[in-house]
PDBQT receptor file of N, H, CA, C and O in Angstrom, charges set to zero:
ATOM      1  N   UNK A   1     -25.849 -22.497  25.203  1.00  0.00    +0.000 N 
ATOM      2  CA  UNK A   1     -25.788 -23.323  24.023  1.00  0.00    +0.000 C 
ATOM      3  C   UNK A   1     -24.319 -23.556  23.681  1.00  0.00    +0.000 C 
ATOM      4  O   UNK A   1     -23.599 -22.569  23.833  1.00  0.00    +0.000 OA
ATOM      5  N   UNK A   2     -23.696 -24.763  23.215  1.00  0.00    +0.000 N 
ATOM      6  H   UNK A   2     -24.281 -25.564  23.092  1.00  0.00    +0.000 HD
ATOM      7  CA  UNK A   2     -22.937 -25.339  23.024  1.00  0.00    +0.000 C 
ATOM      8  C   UNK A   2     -22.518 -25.891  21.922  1.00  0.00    +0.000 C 
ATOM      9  O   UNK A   2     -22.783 -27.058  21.636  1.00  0.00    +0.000 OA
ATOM     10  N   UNK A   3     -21.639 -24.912  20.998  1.00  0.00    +0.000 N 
ATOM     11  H   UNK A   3     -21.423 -23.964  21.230  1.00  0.00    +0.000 HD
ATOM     12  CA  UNK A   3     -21.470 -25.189  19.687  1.00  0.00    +0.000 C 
ATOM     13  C   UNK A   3     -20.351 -27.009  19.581  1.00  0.00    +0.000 C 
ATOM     14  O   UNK A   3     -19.231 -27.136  20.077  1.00  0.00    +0.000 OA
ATOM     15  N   UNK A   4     -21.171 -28.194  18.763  1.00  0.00    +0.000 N 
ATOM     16  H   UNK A   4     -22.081 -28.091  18.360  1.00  0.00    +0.000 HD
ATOM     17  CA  UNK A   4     -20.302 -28.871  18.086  1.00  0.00    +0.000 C 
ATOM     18  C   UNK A   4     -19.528 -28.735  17.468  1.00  0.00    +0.000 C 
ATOM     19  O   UNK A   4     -19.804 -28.108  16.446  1.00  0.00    +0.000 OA
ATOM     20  N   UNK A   5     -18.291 -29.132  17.610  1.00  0.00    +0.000 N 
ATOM     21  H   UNK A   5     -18.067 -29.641  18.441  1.00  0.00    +0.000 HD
ATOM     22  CA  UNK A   5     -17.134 -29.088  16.170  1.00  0.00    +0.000 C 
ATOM     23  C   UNK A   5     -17.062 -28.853  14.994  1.00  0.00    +0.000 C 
ATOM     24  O   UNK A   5     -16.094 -28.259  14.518  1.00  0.00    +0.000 OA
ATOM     25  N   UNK A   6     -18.069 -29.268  14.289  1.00  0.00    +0.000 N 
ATOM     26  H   UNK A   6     -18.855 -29.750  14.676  1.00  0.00    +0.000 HD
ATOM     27  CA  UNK A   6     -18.644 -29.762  12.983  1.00  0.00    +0.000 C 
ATOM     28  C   UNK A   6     -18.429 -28.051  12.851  1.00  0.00    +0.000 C 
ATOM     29  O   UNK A   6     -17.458 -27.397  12.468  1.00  0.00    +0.000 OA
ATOM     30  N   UNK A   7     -19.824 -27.628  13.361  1.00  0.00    +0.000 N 
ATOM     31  H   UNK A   7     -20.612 -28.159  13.672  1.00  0.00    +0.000 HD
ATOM     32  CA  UNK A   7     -20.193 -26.096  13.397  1.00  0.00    +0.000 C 
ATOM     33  C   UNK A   7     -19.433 -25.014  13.583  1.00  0.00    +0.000 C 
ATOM     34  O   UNK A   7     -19.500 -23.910  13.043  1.00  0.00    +0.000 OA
ATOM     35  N   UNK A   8     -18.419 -25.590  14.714  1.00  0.00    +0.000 N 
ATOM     36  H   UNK A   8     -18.365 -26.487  15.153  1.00  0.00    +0.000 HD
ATOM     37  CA  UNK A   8     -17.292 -24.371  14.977  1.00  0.00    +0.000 C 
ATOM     38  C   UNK A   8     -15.981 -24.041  13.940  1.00  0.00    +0.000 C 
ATOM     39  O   UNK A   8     -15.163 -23.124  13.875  1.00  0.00    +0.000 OA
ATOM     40  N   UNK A   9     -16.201 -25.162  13.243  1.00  0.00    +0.000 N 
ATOM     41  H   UNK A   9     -16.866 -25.908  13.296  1.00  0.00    +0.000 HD
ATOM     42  CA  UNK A   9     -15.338 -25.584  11.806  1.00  0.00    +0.000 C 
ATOM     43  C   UNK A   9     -16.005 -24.788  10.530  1.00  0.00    +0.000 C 
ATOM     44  O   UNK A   9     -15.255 -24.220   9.736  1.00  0.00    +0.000 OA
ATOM     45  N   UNK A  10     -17.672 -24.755  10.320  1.00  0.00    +0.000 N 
ATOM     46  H   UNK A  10     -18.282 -25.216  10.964  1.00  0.00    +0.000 HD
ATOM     47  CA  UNK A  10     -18.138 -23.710   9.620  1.00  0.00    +0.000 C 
ATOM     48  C   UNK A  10     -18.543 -23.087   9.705  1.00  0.00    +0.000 C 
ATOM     49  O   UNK A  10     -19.604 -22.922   9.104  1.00  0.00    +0.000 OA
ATOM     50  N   UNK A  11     -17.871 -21.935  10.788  1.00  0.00    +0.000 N 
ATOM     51  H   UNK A  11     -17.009 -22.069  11.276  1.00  0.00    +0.000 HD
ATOM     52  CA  UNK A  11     -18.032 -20.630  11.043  1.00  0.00    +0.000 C 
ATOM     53  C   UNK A  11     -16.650 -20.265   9.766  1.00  0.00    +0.000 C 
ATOM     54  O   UNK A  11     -15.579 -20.816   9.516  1.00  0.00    +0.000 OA
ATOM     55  N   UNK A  12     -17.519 -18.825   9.089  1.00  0.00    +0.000 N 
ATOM     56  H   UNK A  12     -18.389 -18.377   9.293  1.00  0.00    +0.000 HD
ATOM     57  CA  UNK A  12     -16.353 -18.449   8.402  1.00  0.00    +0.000 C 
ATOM     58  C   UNK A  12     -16.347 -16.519   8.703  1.00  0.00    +0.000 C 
ATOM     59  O   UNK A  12     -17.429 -15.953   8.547  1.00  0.00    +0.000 OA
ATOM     60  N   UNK A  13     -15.340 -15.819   9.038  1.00  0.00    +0.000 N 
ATOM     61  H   UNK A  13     -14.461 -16.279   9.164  1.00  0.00    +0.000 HD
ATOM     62  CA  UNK A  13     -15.027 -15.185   9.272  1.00  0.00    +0.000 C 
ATOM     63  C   UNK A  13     -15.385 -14.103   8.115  1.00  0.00    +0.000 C 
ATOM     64  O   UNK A  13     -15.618 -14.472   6.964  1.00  0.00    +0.000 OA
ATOM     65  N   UNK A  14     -15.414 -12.481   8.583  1.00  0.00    +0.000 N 
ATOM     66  H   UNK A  14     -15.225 -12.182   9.519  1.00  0.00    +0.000 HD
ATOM     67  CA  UNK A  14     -15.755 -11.268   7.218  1.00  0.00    +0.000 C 
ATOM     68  C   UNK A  14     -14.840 -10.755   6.857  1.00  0.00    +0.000 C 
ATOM     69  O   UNK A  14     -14.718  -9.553   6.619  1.00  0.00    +0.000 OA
ATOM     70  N   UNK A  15     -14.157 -11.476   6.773  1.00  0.00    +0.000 N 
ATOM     71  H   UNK A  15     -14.255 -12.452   6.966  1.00  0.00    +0.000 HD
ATOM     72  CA  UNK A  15     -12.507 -10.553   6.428  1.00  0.00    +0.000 C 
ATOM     73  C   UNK A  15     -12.530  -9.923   4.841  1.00  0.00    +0.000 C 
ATOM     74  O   UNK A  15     -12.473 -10.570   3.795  1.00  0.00    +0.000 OA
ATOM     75  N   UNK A  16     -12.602  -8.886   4.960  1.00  0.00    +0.000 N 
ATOM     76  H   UNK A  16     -12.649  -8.361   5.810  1.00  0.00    +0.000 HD
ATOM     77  CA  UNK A  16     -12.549  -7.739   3.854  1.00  0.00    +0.000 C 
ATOM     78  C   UNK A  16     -11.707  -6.544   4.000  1.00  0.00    +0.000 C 
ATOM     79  O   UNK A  16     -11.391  -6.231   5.148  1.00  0.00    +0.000 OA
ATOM     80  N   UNK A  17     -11.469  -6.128   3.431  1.00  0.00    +0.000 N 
ATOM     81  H   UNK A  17     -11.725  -6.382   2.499  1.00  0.00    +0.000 HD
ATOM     82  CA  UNK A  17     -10.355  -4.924   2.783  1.00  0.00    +0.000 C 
ATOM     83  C   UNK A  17     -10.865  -3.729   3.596  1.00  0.00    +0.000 C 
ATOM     84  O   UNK A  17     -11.996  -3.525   3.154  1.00  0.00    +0.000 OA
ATOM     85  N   UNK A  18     -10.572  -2.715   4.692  1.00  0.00    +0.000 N 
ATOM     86  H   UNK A  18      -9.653  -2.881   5.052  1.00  0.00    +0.000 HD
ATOM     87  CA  UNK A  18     -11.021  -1.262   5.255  1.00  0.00    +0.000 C 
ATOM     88  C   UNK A  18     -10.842  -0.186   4.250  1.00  0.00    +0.000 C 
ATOM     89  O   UNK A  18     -10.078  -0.240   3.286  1.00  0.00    +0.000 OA
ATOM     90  N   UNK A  19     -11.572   0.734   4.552  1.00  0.00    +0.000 N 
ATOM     91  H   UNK A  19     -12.193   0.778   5.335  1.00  0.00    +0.000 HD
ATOM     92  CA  UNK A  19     -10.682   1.719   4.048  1.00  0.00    +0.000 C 
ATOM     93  C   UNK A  19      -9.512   2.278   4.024  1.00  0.00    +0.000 C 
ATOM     94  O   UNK A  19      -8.619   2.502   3.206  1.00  0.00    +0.000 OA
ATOM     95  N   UNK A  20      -9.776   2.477   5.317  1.00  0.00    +0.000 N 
ATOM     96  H   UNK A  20     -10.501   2.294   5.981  1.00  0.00    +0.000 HD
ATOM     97  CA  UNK A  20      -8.130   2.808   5.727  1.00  0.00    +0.000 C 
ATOM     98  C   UNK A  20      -7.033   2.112   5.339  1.00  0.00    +0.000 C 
ATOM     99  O   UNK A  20      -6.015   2.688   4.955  1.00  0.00    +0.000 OA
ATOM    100  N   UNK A  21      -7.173   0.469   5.424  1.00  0.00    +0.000 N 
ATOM    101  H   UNK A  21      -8.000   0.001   5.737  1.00  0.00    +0.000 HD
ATOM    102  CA  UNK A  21      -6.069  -0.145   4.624  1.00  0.00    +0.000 C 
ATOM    103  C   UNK A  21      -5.749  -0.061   3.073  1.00  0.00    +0.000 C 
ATOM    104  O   UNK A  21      -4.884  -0.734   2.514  1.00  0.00    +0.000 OA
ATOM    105  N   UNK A  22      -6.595   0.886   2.450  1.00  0.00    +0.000 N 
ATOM    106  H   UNK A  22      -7.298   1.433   2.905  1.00  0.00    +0.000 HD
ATOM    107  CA  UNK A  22      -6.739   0.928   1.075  1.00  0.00    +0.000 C 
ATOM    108  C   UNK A  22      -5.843   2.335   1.078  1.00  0.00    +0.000 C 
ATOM    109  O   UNK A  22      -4.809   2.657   0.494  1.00  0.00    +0.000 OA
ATOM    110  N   UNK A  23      -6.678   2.979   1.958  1.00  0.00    +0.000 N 
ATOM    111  H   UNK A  23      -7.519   2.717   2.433  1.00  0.00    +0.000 HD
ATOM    112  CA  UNK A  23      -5.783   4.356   1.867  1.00  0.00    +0.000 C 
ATOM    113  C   UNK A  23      -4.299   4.504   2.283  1.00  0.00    +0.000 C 
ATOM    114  O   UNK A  23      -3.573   5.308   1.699  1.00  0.00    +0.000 OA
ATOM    115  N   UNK A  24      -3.868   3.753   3.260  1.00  0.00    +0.000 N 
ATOM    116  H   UNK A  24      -4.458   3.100   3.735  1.00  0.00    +0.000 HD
ATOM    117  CA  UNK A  24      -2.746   3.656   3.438  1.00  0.00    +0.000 C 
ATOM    118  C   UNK A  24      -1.758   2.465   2.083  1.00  0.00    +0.000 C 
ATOM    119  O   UNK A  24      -0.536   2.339   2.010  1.00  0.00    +0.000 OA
ATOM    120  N   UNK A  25      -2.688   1.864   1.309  1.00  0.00    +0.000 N 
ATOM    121  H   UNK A  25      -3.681   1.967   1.368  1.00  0.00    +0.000 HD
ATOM    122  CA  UNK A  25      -1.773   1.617   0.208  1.00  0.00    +0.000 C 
ATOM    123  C   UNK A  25      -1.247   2.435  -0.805  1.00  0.00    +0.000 C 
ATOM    124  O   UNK A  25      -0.114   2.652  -1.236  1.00  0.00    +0.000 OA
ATOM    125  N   UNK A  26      -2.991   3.039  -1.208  1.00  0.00    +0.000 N 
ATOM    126  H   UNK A  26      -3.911   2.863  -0.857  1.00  0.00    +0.000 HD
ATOM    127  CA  UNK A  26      -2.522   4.540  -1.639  1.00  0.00    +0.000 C 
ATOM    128  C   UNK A  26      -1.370   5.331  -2.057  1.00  0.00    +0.000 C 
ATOM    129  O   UNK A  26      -0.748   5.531  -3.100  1.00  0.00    +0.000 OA
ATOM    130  N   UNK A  27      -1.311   5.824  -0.446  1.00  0.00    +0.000 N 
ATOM    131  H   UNK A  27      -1.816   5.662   0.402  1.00  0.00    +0.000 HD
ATOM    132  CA  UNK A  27      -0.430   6.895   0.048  1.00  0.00    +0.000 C 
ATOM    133  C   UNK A  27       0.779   6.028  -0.213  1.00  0.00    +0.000 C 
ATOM    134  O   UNK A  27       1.433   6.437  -1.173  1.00  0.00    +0.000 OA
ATOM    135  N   UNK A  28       1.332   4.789   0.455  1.00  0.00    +0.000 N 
ATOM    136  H   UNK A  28       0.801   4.457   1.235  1.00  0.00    +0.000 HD
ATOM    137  CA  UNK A  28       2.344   4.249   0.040  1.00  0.00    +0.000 C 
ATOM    138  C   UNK A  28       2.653   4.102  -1.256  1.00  0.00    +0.000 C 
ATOM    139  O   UNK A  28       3.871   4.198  -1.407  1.00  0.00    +0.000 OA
ATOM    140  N   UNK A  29       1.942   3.868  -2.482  1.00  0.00    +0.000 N 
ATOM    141  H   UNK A  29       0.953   3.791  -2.359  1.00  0.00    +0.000 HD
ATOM    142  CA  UNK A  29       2.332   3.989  -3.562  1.00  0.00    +0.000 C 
ATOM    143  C   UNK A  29       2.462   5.355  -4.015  1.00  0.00    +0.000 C 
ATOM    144  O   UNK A  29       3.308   5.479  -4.901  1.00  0.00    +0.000 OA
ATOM    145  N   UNK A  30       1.810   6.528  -3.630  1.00  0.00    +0.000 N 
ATOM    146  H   UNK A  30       1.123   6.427  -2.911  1.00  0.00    +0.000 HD
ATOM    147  CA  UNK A  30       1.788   7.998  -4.136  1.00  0.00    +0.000 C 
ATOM    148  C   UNK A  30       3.385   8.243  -3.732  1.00  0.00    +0.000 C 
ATOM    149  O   UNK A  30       3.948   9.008  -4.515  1.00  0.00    +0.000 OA
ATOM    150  N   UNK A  31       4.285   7.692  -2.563  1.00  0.00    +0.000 N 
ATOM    151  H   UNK A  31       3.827   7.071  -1.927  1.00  0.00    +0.000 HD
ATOM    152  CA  UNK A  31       5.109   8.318  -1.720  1.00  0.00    +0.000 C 
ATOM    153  C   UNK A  31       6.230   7.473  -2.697  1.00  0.00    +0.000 C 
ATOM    154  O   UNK A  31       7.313   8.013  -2.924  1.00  0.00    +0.000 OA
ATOM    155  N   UNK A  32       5.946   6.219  -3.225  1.00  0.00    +0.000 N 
ATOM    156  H   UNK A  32       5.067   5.781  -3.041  1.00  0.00    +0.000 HD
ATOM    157  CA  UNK A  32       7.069   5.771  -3.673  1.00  0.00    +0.000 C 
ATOM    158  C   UNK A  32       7.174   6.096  -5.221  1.00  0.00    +0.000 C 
ATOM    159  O   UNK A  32       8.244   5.884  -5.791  1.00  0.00    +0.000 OA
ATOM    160  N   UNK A  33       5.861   6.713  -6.059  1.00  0.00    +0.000 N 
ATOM    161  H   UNK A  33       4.992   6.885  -5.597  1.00  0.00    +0.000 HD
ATOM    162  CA  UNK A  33       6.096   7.705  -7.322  1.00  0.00    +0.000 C 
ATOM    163  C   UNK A  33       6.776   9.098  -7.062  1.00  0.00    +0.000 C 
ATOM    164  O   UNK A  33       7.568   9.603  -7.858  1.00  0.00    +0.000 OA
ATOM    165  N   UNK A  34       6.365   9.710  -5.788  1.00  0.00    +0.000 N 
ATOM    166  H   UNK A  34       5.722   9.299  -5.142  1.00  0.00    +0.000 HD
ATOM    167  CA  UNK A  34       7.206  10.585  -5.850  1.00  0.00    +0.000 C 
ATOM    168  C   UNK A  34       8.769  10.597  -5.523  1.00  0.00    +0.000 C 
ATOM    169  O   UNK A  34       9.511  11.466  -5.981  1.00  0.00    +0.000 OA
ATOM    170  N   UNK A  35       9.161   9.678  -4.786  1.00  0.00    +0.000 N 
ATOM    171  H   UNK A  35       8.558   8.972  -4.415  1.00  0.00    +0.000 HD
ATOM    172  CA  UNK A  35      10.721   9.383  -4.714  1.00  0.00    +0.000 C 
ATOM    173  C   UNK A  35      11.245   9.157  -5.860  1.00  0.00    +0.000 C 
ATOM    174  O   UNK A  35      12.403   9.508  -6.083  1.00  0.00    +0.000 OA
ATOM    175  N   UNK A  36      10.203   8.298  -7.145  1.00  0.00    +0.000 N 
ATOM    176  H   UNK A  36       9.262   8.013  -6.964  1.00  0.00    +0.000 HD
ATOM    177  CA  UNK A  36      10.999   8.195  -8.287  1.00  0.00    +0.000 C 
ATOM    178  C   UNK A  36      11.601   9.480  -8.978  1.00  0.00    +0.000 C 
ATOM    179  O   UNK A  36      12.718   9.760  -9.414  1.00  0.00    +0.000 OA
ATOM    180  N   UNK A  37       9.959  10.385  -8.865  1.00  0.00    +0.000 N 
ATOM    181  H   UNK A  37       9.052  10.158  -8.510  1.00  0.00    +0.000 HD
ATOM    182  CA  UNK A  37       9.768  11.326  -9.752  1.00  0.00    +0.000 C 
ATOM    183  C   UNK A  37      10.972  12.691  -9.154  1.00  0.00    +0.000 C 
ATOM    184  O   UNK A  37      11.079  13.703  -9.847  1.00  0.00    +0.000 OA
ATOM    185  N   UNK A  38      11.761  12.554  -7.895  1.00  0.00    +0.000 N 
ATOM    186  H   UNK A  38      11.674  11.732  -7.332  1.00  0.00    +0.000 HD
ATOM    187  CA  UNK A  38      12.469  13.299  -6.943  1.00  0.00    +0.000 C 
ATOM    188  C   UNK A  38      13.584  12.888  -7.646  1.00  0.00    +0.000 C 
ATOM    189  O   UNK A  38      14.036  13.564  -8.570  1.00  0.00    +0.000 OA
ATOM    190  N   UNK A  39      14.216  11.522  -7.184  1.00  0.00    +0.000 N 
ATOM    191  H   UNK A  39      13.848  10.973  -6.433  1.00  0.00    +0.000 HD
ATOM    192  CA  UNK A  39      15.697  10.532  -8.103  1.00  0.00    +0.000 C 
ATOM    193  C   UNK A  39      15.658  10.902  -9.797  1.00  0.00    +0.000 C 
ATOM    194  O   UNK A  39      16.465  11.538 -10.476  1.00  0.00    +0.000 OA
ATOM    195  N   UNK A  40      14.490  10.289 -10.139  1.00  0.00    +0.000 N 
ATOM    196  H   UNK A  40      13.834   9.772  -9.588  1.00  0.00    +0.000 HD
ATOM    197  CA  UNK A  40      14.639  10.753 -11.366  1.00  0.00    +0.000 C 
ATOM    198  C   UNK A  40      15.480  12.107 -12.160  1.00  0.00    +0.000 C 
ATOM    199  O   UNK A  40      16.466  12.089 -12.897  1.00  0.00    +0.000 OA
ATOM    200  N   UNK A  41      14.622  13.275 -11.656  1.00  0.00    +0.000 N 
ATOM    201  H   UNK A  41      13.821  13.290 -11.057  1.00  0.00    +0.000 HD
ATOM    202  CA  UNK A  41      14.669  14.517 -11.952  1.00  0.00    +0.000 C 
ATOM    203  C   UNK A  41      15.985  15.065 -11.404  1.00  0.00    +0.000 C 
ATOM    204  O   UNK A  41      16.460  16.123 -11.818  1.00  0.00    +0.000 OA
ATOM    205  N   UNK A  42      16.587  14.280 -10.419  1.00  0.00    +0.000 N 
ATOM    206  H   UNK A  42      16.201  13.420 -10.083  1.00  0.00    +0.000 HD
ATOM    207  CA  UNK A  42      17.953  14.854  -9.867  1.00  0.00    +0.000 C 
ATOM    208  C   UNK A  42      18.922  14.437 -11.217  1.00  0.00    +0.000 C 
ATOM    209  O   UNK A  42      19.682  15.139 -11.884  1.00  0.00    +0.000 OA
ATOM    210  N   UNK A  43      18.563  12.982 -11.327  1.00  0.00    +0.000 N 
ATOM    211  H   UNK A  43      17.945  12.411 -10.785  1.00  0.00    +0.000 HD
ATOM    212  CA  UNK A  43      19.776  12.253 -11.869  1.00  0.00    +0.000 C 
ATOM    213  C   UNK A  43      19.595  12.848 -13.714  1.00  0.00    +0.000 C 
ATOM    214  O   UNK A  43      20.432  12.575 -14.575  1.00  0.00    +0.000 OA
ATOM    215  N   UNK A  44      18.535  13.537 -13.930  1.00  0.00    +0.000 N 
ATOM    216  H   UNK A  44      17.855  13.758 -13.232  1.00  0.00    +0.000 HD
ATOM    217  CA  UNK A  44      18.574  14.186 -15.085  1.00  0.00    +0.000 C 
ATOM    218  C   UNK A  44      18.941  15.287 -14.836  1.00  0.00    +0.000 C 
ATOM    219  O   UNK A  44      19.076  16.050 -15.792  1.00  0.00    +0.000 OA
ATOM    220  N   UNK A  45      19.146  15.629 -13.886  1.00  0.00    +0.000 N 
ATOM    221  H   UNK A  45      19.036  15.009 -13.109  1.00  0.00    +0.000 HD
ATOM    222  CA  UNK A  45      19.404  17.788 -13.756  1.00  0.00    +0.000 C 
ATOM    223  C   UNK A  45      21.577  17.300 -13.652  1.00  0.00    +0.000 C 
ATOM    224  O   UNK A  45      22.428  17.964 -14.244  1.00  0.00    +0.000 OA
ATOM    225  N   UNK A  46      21.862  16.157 -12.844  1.00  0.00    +0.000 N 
ATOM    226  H   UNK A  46      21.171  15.617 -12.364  1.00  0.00    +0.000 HD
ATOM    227  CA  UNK A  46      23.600  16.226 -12.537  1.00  0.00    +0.000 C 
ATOM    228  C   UNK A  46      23.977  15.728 -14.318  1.00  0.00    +0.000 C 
ATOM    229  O   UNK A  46      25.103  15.812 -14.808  1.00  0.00    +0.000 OA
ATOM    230  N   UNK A  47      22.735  15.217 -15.061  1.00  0.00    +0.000 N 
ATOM    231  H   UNK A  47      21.820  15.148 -14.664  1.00  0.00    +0.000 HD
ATOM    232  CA  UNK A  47      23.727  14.692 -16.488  1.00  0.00    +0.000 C 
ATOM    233  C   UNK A  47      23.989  15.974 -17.216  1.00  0.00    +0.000 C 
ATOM    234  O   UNK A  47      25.055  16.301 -17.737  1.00  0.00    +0.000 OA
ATOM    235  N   UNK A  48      22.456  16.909 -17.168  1.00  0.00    +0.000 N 
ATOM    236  H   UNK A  48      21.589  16.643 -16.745  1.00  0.00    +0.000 HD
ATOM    237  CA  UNK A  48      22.373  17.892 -18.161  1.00  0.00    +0.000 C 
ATOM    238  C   UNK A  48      23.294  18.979 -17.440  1.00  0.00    +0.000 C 
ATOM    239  O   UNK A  48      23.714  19.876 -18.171  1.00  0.00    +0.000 OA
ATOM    240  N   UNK A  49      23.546  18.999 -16.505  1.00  0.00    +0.000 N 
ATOM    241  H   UNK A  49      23.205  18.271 -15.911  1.00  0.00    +0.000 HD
ATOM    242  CA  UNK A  49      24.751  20.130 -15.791  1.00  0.00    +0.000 C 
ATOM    243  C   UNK A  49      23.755  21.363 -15.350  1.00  0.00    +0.000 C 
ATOM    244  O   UNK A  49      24.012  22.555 -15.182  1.00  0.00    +0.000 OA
ATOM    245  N   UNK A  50      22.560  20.656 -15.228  1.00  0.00    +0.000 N 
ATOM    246  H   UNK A  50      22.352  19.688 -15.364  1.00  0.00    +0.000 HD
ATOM    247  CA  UNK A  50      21.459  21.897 -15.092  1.00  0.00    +0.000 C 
ATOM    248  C   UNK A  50      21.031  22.092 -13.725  1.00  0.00    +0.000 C 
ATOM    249  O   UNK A  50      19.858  21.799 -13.494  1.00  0.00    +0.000 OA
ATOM    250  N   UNK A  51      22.094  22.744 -12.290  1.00  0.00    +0.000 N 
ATOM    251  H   UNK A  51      23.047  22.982 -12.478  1.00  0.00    +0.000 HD
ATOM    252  CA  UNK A  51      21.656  22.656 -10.763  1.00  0.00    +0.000 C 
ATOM    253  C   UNK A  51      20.698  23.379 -10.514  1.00  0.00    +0.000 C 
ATOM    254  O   UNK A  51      19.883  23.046  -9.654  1.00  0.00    +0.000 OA
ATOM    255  N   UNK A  52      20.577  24.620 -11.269  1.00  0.00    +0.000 N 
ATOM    256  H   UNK A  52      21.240  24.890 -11.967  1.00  0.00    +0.000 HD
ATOM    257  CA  UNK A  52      19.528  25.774 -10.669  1.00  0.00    +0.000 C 
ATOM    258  C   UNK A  52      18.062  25.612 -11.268  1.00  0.00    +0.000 C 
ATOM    259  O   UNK A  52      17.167  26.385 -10.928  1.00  0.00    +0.000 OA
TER     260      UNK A  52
């Protein structure tokens, strides 16, 4: 069988979201709160003179 144009034009594809691509956004956002929460906490410990 031999799909027409017409038809091969409304084929529409299942493109949806994985898990895994969800989880790996996730993790990318968890990784870039904790760099804040790392910078942050430094750049408050060198104002307050507080290293230890």
């Amino acid at each position: 069988m031999k799909l027409q144009r017409k038809e091969l034009m409304a084929i529409q594809g299942g493109t949806s979201i994985s898990a895994s691509l969800i989880s790996a956004i996730i993790d990318g956002l968890e990784f870039i709160y904790g760099l804040g929460q790392s910078v942050g906490s430094a750049i408050a410990r060198a104002f307050r003179k507080t290293y230890c």
